[in-house]
PyMOL commands that place a pseudoatom at each C-alpha (Angstrom):
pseudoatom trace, name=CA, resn=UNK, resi=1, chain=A, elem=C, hetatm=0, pos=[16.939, -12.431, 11.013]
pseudoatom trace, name=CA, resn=UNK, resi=2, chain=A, elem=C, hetatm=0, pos=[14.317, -14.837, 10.155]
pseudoatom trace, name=CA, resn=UNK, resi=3, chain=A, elem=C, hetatm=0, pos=[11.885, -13.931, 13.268]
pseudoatom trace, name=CA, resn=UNK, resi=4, chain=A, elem=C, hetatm=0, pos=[12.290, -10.349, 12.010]
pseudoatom trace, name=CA, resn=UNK, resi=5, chain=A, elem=C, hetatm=0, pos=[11.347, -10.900, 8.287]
pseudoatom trace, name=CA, resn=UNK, resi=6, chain=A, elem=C, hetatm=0, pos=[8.308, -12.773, 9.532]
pseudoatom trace, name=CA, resn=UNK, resi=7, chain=A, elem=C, hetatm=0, pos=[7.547, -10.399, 11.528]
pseudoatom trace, name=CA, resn=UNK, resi=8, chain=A, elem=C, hetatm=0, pos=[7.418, -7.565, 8.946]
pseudoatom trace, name=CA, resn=UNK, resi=9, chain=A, elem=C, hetatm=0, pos=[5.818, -9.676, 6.858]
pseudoatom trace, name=CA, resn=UNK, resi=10, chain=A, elem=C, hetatm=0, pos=[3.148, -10.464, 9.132]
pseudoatom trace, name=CA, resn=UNK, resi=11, chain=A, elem=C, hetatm=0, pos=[2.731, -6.477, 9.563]
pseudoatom trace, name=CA, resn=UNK, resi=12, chain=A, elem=C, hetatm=0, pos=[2.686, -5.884, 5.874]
pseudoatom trace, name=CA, resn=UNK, resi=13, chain=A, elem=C, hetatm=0, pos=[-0.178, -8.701, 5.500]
pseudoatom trace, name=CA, resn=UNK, resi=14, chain=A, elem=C, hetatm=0, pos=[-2.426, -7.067, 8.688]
pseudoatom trace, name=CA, resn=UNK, resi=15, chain=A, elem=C, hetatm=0, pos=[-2.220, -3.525, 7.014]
pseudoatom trace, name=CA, resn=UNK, resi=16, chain=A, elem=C, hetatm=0, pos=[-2.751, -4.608, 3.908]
pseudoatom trace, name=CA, resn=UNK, resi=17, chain=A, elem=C, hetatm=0, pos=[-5.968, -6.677, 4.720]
pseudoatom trace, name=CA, resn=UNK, resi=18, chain=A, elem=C, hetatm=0, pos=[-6.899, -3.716, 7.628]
pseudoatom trace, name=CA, resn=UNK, resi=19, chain=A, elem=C, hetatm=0, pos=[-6.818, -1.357, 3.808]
pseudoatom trace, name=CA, resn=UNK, resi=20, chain=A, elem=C, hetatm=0, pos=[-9.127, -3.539, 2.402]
pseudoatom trace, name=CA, resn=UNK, resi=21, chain=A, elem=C, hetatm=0, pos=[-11.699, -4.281, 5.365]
pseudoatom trace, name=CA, resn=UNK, resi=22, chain=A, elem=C, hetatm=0, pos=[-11.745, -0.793, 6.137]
pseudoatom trace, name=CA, resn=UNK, resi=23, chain=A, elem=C, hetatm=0, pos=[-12.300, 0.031, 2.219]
pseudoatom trace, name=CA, resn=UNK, resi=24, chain=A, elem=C, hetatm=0, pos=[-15.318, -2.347, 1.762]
pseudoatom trace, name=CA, resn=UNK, resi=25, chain=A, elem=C, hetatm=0, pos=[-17.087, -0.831, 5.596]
pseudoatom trace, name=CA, resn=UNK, resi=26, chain=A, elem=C, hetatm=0, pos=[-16.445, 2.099, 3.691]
pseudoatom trace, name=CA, resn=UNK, resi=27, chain=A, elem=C, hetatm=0, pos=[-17.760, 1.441, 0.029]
pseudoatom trace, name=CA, resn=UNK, resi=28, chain=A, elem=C, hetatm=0, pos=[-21.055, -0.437, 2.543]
pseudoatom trace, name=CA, resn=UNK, resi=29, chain=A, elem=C, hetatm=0, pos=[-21.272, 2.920, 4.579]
pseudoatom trace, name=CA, resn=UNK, resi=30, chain=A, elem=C, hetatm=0, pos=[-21.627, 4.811, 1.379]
pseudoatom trace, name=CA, resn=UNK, resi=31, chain=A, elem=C, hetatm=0, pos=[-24.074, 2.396, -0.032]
pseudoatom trace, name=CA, resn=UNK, resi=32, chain=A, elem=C, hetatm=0, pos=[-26.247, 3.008, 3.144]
pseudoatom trace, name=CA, resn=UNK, resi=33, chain=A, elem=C, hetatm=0, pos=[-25.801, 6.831, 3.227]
pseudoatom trace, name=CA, resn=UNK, resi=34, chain=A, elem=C, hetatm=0, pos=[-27.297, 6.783, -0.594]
pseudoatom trace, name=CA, resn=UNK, resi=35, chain=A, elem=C, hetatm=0, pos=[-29.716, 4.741, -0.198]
pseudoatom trace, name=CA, resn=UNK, resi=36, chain=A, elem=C, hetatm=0, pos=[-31.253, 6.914, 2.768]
for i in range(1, 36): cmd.bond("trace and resi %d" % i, "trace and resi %d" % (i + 1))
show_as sticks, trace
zoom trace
């Protein structure tokens, strides 16, 4: 039980920071696109 809680935790935590990485690329891809 406790290897497979940290395990799903540890998945939780790498999509939630993937979300976030992937938003800022995204919000710096958009900045880029404006500004050219």
């Amino acid at each position: 039980m406790a290897w497979e809680e940290r395990g799903s935790r540890l998945n939780i935590f790498r999509t939630t920071n993937d979300g976030r990485i992937s938003e800022t690329f995204m919000n710096y891809d958009a900045k880029d696109l404006l500004r050219k």
